[in-house]
C-alpha positions as CSV (number, residue, x, y, z in Angstrom):
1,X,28.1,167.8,-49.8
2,X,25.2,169.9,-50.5
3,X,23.5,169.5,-47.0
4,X,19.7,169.3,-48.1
5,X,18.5,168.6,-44.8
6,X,15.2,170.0,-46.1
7,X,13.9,168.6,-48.9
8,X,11.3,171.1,-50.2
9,X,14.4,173.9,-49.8
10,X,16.2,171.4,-52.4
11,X,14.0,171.3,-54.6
12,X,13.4,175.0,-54.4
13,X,17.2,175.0,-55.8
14,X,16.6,171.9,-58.3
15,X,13.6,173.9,-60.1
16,X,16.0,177.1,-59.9
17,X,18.5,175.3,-61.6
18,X,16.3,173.6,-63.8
19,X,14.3,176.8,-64.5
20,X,11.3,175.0,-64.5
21,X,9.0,173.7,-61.7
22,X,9.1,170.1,-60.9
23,X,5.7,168.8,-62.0
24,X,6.2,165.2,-62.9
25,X,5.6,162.4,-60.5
26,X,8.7,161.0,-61.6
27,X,10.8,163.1,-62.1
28,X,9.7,164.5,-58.7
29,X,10.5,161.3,-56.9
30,X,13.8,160.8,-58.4
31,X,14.8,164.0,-56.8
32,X,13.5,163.5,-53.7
33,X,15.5,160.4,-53.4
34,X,18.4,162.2,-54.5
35,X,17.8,164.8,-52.5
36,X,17.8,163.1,-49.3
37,X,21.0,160.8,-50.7
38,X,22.4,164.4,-49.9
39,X,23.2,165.3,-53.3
40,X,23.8,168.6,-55.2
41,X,20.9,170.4,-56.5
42,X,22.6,171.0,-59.9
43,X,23.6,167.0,-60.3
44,X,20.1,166.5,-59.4
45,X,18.3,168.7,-61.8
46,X,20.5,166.8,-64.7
47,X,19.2,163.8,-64.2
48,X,15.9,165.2,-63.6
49,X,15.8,166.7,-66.9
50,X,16.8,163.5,-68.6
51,X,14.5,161.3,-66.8
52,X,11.6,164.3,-68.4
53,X,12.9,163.5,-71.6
54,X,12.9,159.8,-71.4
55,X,9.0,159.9,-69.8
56,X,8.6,162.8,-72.9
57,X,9.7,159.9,-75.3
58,X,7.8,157.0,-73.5
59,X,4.3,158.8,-73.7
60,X,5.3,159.8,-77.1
61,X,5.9,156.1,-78.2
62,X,3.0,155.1,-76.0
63,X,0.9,157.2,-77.9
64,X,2.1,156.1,-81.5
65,X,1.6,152.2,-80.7
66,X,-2.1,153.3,-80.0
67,X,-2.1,155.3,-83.4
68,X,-0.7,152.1,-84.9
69,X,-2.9,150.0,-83.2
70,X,0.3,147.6,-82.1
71,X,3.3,147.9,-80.4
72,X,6.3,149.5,-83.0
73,X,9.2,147.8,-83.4
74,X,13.0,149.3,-82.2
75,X,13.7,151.2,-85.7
76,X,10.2,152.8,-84.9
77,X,10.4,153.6,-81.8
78,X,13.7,155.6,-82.5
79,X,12.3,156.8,-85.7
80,X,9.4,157.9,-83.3
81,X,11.9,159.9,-80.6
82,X,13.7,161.6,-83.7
83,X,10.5,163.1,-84.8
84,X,9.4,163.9,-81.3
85,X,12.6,166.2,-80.7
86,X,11.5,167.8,-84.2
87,X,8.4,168.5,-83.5
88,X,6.2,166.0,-84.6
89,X,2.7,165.0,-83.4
90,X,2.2,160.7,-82.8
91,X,-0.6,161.0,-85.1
92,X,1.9,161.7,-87.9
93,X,4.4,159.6,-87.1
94,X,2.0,156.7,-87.1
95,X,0.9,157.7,-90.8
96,X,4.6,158.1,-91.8
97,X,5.1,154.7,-90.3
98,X,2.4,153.3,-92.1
99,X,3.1,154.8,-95.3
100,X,6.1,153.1,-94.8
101,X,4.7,149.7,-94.4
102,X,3.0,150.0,-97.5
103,X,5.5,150.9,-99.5
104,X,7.3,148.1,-97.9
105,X,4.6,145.6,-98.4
106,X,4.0,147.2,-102.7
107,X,8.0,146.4,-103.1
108,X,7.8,143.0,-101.3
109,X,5.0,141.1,-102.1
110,X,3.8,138.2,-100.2
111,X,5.3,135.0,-101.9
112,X,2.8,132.2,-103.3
113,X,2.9,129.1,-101.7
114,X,4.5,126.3,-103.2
């Protein structure tokens, strides 16, 4: 048991082992709660890290269905978190995505009625 009778003292020792500071309201929350549950700093700043990295790739996705002006589809959306680890802005990723479409839409011609 890690004893985190304090809370602020635990997360002192989740940002040390995160080597960060804590600054997201989520992120923040989920470590209080852990915190409290009594659990070890370094468990906690784990999960903290990946729940930063999921809210990372949810903004990021938020961001490129406002570039697109609609909501991207699954294969986007990952296409979208693959580019966001490499660097990429949403901006671009929209007009990759778009280019996309196009090239989709030049191969694949809508159909004539019969």
């Amino acid at each position: 048991m890690a004893n985190n009778s304090d809370v602020e003292a635990c997360f002192t020792r989740v940002n040390s082992a995160l080597g960060y500071e804590l600054d997201n309201d989520t992120a923040r929350a989920v470590a209080q709660t852990l915190c409290e549950a009594d659990w070890h700093p370094h468990y906690i700043a784990g999960i903290v890290d990946q729940v930063n990295d999921l809210d990372a790739d949810n903004l990021f996705v938020r961001k490129l269905g406002a570039a697109l002006k609609r909501d991207p589809v699954d294969n986007e959306i990952e296409y979208a978190k693959k580019r966001r680890q490499e660097g990429a802005d949403p901006d671009a990723v929209a007009t990759e995505v778009r280019e996309d479409d196009e090239a989709i839409a030049v191969r694949n011609p809508p159909r004539a009625s019969p």
